[in-house]
C-alpha positions in Angstrom: 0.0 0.0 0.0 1.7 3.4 -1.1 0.9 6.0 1.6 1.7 9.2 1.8 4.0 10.2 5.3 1.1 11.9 6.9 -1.3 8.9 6.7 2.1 6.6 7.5 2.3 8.4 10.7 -1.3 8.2 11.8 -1.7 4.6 10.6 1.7 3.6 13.0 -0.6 5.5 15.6 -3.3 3.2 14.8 -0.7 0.1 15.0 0.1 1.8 18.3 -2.9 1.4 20.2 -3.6 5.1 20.2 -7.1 6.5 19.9 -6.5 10.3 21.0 -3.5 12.8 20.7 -3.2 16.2 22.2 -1.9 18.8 19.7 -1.9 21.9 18.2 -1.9 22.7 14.1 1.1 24.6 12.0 2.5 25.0 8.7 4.8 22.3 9.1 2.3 19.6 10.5 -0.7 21.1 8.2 -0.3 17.6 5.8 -1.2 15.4 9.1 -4.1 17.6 9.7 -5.2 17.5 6.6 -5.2 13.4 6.7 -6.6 13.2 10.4 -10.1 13.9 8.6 -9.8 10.1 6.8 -9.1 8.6 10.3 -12.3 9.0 12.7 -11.3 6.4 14.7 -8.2 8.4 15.7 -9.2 11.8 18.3 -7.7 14.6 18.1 -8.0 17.0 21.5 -6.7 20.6 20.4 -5.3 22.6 23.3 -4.3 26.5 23.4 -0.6 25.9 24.2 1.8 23.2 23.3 2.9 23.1 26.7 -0.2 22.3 27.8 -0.5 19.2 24.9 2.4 17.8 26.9 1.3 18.0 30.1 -2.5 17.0 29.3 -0.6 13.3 27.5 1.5 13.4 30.6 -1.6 13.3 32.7 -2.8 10.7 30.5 -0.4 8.8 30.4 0.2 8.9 35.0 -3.7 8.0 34.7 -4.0 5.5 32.3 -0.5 3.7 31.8 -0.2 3.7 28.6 2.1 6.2 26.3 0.9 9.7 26.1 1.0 11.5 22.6 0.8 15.0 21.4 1.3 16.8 18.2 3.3 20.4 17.6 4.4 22.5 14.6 8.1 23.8 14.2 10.4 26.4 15.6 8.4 27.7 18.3 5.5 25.3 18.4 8.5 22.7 19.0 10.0 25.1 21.9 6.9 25.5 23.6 6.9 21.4 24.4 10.1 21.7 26.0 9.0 21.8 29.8 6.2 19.4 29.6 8.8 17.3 28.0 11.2 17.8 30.8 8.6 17.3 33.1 8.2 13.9 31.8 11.6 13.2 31.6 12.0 14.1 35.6 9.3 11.5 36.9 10.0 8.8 33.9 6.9 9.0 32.3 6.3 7.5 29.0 5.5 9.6 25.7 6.0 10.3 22.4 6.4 14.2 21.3 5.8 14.4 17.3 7.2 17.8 15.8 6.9 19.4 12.5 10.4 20.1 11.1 11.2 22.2 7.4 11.8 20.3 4.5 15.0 18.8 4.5 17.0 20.5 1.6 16.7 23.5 4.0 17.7 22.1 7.5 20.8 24.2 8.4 19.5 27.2 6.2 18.0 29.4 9.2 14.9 28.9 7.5 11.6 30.1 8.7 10.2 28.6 12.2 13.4 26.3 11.4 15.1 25.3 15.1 17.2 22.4 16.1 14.6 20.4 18.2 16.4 17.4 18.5 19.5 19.3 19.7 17.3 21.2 22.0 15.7 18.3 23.9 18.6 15.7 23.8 19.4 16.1 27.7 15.5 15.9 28.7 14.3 12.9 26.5 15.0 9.2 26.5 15.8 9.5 23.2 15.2 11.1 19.6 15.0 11.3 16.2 14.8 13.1 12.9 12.9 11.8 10.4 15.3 12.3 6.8 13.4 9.5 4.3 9.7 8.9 4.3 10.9 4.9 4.1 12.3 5.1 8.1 9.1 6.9 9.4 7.1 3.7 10.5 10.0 1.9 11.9 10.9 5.3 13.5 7.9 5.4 15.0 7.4 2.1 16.4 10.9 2.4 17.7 9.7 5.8 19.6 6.8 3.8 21.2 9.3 0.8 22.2 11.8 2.9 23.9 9.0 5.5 25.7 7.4 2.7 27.3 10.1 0.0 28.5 12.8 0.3 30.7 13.0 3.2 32.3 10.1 5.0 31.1 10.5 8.3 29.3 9.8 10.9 26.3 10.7 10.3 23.5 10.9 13.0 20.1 9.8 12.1 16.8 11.1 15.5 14.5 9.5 15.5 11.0 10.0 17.5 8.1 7.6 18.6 6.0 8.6 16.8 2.6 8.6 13.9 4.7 4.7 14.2 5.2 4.1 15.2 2.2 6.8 12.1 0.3 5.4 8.6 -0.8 6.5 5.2 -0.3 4.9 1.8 0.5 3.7 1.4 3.6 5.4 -2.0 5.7 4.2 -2.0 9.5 7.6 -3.8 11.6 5.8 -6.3 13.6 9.2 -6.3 16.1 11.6 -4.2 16.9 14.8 -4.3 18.1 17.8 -2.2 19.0 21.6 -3.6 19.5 22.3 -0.7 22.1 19.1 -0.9 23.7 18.5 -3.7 26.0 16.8 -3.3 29.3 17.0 -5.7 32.0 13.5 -6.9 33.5 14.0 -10.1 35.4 16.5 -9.8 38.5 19.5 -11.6 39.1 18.7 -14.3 41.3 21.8 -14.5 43.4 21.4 -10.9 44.2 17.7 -11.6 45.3 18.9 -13.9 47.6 21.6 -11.5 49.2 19.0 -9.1 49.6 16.9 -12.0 51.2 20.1 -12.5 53.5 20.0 -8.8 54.6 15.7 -8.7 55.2 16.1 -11.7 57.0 18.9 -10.1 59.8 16.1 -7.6 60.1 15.1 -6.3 63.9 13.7 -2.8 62.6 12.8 -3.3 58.4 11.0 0.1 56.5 10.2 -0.6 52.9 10.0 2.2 51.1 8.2 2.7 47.6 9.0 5.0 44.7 7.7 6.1 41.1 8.9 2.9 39.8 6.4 0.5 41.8 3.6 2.4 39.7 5.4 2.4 36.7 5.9 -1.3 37.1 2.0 -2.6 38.2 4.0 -3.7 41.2 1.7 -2.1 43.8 -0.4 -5.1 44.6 2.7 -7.2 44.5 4.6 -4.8 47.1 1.3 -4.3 49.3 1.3 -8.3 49.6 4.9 -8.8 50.2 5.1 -5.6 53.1 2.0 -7.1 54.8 4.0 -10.6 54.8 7.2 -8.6 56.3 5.0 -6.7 58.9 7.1 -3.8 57.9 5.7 -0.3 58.2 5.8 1.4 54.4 6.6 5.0 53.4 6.7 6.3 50.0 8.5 9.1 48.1 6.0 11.3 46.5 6.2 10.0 43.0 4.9 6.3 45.3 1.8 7.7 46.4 -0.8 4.8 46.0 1.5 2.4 45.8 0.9 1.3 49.3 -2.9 1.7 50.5 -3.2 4.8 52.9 -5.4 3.6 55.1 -3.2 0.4 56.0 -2.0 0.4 59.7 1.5 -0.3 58.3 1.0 2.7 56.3 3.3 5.6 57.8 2.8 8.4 55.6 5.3 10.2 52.7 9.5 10.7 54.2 11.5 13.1 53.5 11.2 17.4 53.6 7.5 17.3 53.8 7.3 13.7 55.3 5.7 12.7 58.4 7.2 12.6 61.9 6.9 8.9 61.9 8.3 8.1 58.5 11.6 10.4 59.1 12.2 9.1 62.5 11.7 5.5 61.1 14.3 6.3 58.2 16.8 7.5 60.8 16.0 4.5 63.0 15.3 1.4 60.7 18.3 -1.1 60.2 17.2 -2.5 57.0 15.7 -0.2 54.3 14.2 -1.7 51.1 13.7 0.7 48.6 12.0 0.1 45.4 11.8 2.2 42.3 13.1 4.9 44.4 15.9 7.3 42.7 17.0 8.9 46.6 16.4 12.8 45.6 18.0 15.4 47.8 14.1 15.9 49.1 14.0 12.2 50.0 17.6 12.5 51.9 18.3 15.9 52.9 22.1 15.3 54.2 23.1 12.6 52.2 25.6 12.0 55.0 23.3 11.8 57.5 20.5 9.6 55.9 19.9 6.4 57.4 22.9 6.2 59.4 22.2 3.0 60.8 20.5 1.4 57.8 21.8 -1.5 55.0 19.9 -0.6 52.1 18.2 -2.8 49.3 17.8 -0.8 46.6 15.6 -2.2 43.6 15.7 -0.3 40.1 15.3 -1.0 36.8 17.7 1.8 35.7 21.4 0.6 36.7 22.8 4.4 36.4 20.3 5.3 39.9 21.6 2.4 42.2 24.2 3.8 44.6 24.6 6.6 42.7 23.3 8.9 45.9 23.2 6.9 49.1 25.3 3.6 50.2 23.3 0.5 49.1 24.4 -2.7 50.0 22.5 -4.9 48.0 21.5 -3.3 44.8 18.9 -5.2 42.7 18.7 -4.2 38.7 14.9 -5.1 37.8 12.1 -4.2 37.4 9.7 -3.9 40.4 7.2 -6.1 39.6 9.8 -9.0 38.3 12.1 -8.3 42.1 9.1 -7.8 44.5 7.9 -11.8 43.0 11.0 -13.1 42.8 11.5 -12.0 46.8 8.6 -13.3 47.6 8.9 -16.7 46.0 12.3 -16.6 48.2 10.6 -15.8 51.5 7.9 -18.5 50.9 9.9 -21.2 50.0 13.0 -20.7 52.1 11.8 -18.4 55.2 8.0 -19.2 55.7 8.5 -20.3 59.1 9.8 -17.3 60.4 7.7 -15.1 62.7 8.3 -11.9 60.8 5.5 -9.9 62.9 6.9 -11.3 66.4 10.7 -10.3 65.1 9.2 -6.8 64.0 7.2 -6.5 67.2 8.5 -4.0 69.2 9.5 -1.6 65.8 6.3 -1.4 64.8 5.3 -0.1 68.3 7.8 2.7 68.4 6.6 3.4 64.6 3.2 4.1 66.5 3.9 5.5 69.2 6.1 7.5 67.1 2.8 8.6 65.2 0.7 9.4 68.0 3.3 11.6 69.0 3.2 13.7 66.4 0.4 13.1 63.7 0.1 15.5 60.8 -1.9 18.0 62.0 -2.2 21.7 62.1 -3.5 24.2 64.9 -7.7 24.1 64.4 -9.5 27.4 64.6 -11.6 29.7 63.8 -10.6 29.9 60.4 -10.5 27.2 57.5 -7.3 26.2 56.5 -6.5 24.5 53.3 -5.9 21.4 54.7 -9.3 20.5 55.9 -10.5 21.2 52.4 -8.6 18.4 51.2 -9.4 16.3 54.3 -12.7 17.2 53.4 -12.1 16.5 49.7 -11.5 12.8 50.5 -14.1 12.7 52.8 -16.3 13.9 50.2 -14.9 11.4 47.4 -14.2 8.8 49.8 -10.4 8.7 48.5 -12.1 7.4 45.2 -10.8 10.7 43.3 -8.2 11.2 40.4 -6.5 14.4 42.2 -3.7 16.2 39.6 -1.9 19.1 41.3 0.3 22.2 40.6 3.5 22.6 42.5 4.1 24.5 46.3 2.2 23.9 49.4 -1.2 22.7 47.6 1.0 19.9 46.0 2.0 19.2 49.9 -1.2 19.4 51.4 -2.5 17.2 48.4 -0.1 14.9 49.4 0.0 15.0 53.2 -4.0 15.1 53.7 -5.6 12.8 51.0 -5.2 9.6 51.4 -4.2 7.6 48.3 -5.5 3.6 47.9 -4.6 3.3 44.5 -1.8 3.5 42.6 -2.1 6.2 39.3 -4.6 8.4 41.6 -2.0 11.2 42.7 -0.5 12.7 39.5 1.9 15.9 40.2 5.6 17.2 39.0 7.9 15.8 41.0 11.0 15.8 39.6 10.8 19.2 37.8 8.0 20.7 40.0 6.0 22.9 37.1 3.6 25.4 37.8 0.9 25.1 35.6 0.9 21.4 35.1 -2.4 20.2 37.0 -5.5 21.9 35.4 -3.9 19.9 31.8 -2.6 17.0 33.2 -6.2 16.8 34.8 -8.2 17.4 31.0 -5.6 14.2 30.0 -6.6 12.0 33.2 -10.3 12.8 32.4 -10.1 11.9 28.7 -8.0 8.5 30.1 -11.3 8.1 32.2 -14.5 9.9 31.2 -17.0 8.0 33.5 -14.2 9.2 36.5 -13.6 11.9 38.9 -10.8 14.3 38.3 -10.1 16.7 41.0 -7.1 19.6 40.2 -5.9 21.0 43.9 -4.2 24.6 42.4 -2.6 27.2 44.0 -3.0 31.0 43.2 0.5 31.0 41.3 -0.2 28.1 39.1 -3.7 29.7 38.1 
């Protein structure tokens, strides 16, 4: 079948698994346009900024788990993406960002709304590409979708020129792809499961402690089974919200600079930590000399660049989470069952309490409302049921300190980059993700 690029790039969409994109239209993307009118089945949500086309796929993609996709023109349309798409890139999320480009022959000319996008966002995407024959684009693209969505989730850029949408060729769909430099490991060593086995085991005062990567990996039922096994109290980094039910006693609340009393106590005290999908940002740790002084570390990742590349780790575990948290299990089942895991945890997870009776999160009641007991009485209201997006300051903090969070993909926010302006979009993406849903965007006066 000869196809022209434009349809080539919305039939790979197709191929994709992709029914909506977020965009916004251009000179140099005008030939996609004109074809989306032949492909219904394909929707097309137009925003007012490109900005906000990344951050609505971004919320789409938090929400629903699969890639997010938007759509921008060249030379500034292209610019405009670059903080959603370093937004992404912060809190490993997984999309595809398609730009318009000039026609080839004048690349390199200075041409009108010409700009090097792929130079530009080479330190804030997983990977990219530009598009120079019509014959690479499908393979291009299903190489885009491949690399945004394993591993280490992340953006990826798709730059194409114009004379590329507009060229011919016969259209071949690659049914696989593969890359020789590109080969992320899933499945965990098994040796290094059982030293990390070794080190739980030894265990008088064990934290686990959830990050980004437990959502990004469907692990969340799989770490909530294996904690409740360990009778091990769980905190979470921000980006782990919902990956641990927050109404479960072991639940202890978020650690680090706006963490609980209990859950920063318990980091300094614990002397076992088992981090998962956790990267150990400098608002996890504060003094990186000072955290968990007393702790060996398990620290599970699927990206080998993030283990011990901030804290000491004595057992670090390349995997991914879900793969790990099944293989420890499987471990613990058949070589530890007998041990009495709550009776050897006992008396830690009565300091952890008493520790959180001592100081709950709170603030000083009076006459006037505060904006915590709005979001107290959000989840009240929704019954912690809600989607909640958020923009970045103290309403992130409050949304994360005073709703509590029973699903994974419920609490979607800039972590890593910490945007203003990214809820009220990355809410219109959750609510496309889920229509029959409710969507909730906690803002502050700045991000307005």
């Amino acid at each position: 079948m000869v196809c022209t690029g434009a349809r080539i790039f919305l039939e790979s969409l197709k191929r994709e698994g992709v029914d909506l994109f977020f965009g916004y239209p251009g000179g140099a993307v005008i030939d996609i346009y004109n074809e989306l009118s032949s492909h219904p089945d394909i929707r097309h949500i137009l925003v007012r900024h490109e900005q906000g086309a990344v951050h609505a796929a971004d919320g789409y993609a938090r929400a629903s788990g699969k890639v997010g996709v938007c759509l921008a023109t060249s030379g500034p349309g292209a610019t405009n993406t670059v903080t959603g798409i370093a937004t992404a890139y912060s809190d490993s999320i997984p999309l595809v960002i398609f730009t318009g480009q000039v026609s080839t022959p004048l690349i390199g000319n200075d041409a009108f709304q010409e700009v090097d996008i792929v130079g530009i966002t080479r330190p804030c995407t997983k990977h990219n590409f530009l598009v120079k024959d019509v014959k690479d684009l499908a393979l291009t693209i299903r190489k885009a979708f491949y690399l945004a969505r394993s591993g280490r989730p992340g953006p990826v850029l798709v730059d194409i020129p114009k004379n590329i949408q507009q060229a011919t060729c016969d259209y071949v769909w690659p049914e696989n792809v593969s890359m020789r430099s590109y080969c992320p490991t899933y499945r965990a060593n098994l040796n290094q499961l059982r030293r990390a086995m070794d080190v739980l085991v030894t265990s008088r005062k064990l934290l686990v402690m959830a990050g980004g990567g437990v959502i990004m990996a469907d692990a969340a039922e799989e770490l909530t089974m294996l904690a409740r096994r360990l009778h091990a109290p769980v905190t979470s980094t921000l980006m782990g919200l919902g990956a641990f039910p927050g109404d479960d006693p072991q639940w202890i609340g978020m650690l680090g600079m706006h963490g609980t009393y209990a859950a920063n106590r318990a980091v300094t005290q614990a002397d076992v930590i088992l981090a998962v999908g956790a990267r150990f940002d400098d608002r996890v740790t504060g003094k990186l000399s000072t955290f968990a002084p007393n702790a060996r570390i398990v620290h599970i990742d699927i990206d080998p660049t993030t283990l011990r590349k901030n804290v000491r780790v004595e057992v670090p575990v390349v995997s991914d989470a879900l793969s790990a948290l099944q293989g420890l299990r499987a471990i613990l089942e058949s070589g530890h069952a007998e041990k009495d895991w709550e009776g050897a945890h006992a008396e830690w997870n009565a300091q952890v309490r008493e520790w959180q009776e001592r100081q709950p999160l709170s603030w000083a009641r009076g006459e006037t409302l505060k904006p915590q007991q709005v979001v107290e009485a959000l989840y009240r209201m929704t019954e912690g049921k809600a989607v909640i997006t958020t923009e970045v300051g103290q309403n992130q903090m409050w949304a994360a300190q005073f709703y509590k969070y029973h699903r994974p993909r419920t609490y979607l926010t800039s972590g890593g980059l910490g945007t203003m302006g990214y809820g009220l979009p990355a809410a219109i993406g959750a609510q496309l993700a889920f229509p029959d849903r409710l969507v909730v965007d906690v803002a502050g006066d700045g991000s307005i």
